[in-house]
C-alpha positions as CSV (number, residue, x, y, z in Angstrom):
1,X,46.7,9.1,-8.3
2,X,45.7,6.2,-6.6
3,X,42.8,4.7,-5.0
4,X,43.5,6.0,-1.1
5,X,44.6,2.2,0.8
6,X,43.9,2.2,4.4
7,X,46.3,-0.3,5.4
8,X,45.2,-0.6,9.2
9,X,42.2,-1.5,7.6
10,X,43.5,-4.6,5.7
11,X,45.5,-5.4,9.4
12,X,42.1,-5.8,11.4
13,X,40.7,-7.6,8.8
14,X,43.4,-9.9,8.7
15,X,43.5,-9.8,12.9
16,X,39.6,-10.7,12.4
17,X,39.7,-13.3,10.1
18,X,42.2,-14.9,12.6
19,X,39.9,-14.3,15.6
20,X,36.9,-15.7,13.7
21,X,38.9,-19.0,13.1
22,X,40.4,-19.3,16.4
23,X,37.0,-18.4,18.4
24,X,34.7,-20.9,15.8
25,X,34.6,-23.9,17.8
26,X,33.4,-22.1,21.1
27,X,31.0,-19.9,19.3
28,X,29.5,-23.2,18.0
29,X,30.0,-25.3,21.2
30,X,28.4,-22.3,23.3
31,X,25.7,-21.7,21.3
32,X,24.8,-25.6,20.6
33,X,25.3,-25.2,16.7
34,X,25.5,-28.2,14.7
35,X,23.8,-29.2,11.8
36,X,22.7,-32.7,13.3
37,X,22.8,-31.3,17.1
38,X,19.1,-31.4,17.7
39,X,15.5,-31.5,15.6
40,X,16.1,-27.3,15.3
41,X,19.8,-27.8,14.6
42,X,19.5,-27.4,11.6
43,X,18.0,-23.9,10.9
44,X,20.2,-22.6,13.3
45,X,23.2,-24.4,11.9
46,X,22.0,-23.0,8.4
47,X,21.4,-18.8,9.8
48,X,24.8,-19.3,11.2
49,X,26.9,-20.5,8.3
50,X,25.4,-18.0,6.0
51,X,26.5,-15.2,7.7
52,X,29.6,-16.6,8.7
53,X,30.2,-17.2,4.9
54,X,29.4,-13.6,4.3
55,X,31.3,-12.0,6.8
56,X,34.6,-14.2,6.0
57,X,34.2,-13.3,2.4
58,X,33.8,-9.9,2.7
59,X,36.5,-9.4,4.7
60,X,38.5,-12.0,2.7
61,X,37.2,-10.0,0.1
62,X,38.4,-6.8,0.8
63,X,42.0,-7.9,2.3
64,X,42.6,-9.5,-1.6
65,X,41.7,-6.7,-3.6
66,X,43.6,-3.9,-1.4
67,X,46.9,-5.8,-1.1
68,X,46.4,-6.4,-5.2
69,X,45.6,-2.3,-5.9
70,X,48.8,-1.8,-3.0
71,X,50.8,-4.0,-5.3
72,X,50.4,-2.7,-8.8
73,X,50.2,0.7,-7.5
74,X,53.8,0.6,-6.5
75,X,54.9,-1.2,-9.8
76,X,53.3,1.8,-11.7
77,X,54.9,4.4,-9.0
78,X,58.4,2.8,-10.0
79,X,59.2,1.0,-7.4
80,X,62.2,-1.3,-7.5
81,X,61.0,-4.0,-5.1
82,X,61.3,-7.9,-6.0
83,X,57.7,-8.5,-5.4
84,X,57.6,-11.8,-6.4
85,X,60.7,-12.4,-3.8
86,X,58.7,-11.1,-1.6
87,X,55.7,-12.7,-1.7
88,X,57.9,-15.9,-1.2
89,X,59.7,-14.8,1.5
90,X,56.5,-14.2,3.1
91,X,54.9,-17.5,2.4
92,X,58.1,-19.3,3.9
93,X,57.2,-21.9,6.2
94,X,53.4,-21.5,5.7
95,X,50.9,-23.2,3.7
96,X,48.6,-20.5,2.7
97,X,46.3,-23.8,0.6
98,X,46.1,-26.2,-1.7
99,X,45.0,-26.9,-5.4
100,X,43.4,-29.5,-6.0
101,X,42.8,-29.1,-9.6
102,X,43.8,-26.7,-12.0
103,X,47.4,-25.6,-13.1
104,X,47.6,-22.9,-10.2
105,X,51.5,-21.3,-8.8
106,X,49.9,-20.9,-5.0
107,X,51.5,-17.3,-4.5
108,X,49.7,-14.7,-2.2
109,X,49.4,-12.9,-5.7
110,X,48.0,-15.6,-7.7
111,X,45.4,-16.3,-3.9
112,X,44.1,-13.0,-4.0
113,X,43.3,-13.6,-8.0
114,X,41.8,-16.5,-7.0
115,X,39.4,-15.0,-4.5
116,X,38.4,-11.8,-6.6
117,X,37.6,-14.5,-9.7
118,X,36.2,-17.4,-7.7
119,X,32.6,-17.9,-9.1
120,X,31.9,-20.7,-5.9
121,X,32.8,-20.2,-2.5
122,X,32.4,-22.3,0.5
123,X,33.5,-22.6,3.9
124,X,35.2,-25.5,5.4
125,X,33.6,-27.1,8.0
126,X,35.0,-29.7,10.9
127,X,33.3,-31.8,13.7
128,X,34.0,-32.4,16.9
129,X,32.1,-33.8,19.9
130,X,31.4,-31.6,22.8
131,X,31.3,-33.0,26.1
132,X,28.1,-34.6,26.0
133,X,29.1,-36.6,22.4
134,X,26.9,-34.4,20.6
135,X,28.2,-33.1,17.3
136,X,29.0,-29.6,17.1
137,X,30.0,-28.1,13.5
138,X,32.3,-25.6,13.3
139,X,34.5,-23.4,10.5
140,X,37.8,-25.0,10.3
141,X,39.4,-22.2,8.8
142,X,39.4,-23.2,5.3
143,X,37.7,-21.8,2.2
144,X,37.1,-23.4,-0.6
145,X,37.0,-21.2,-4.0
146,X,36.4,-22.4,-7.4
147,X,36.3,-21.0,-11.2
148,X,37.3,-21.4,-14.4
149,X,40.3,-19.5,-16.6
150,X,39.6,-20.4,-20.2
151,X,39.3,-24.2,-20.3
152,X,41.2,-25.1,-17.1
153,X,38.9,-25.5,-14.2
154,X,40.3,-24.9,-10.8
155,X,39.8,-25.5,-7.4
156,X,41.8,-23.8,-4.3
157,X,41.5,-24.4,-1.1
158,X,43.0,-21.5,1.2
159,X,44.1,-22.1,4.7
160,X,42.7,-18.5,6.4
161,X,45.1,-18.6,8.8
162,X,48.2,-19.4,7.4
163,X,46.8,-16.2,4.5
164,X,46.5,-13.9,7.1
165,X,49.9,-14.5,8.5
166,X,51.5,-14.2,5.2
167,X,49.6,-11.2,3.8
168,X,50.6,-9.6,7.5
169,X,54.4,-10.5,6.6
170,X,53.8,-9.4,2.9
171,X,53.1,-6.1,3.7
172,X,56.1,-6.0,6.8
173,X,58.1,-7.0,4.0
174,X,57.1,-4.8,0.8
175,X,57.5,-1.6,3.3
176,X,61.0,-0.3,2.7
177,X,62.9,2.7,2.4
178,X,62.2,3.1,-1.0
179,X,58.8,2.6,-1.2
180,X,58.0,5.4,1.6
181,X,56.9,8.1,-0.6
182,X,55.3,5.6,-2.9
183,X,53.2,4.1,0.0
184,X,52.3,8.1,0.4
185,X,50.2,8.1,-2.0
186,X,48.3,5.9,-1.5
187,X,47.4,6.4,1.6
């Protein structure tokens, strides 16, 4: 048997992750964060970003690893399902990231590798000017992860948001008939 998957657990991650994005720039702008924003900027700016980077990964984190154990799970259970299809099918239309070095196939299987073996993580940051022209920093959504596979070095860059909608449509899409009494157990 299985590890036991919550799968509305992986769903409010993935809901979170989204809301963290979308709600960043406010968060910042409310709370006058900004590295450069004023003389004590910058200890703020640092408290914040550290645990934003620790929250994102963890649930970035945990999101990667279950839909990994959901997936090979099934493939020892028998199940019939295309998922490399399906993981395509999902990713239609999105841009979950980009490499920008390494020889890296971008799938949401080959994202969630990349995120369990990362060995550096950072968060992507973006500036904008809040109505007074002073700079606030904010998480753009992006995370950067690096590591290394033998000799070839890599660098991803995942696109949170775009990830989130695909893992969501991932999982729509590896739930079918056949797999119900797989999914059973392991849950």
């Amino acid at each position: 048997m299985s590890h036991n998957i919550d799968f509305q657990d992986i769903e409010d991650r993935l809901m979170l992750l989204q809301h963290i994005i979308f709600g960043s720039y406010g968060y910042c702008a409310t709370t006058e964060i900004g590295r450069n924003y004023s003389q004590y900027a910058a200890d703020e700016w640092h408290e914040y970003s550290v645990n934003l980077k620790r929250i994102v990964s963890n649930h970035v984190i945990e999101c990667a690893i279950k839909i990994r154990i959901i997936e090979d799970t099934l493939k020892s259970l028998g199940s019939k399902t295309d998922f490399r299809l399906k993981d395509d099918e999902a990713r239609e239309e999105l841009s979950i990231g980009y490499v920008h070095s390494g020889k890296v196939n971008l799938s949401l299987r080959e994202s969630c590798n990349k995120v369990v073996h990362a060995t550096s993580v950072d968060l992507g940051w973006a500036e904008k000017k809040d109505r007074s022209s002073r700079p606030i920093e904010y998480w753009n959504g992006r995370l950067h992860l690096h590591g290394q596979q033998q000799a070839n070095i890599w660098h991803v860059e995942l696109e949170i948001e775009s990830w989130t909608q695909a893992l969501r449509m991932y999982l729509f899409l590896i739930d079918e008939p056949e797999n119900v009494d797989l999914f059973s157990k392991i849950t």
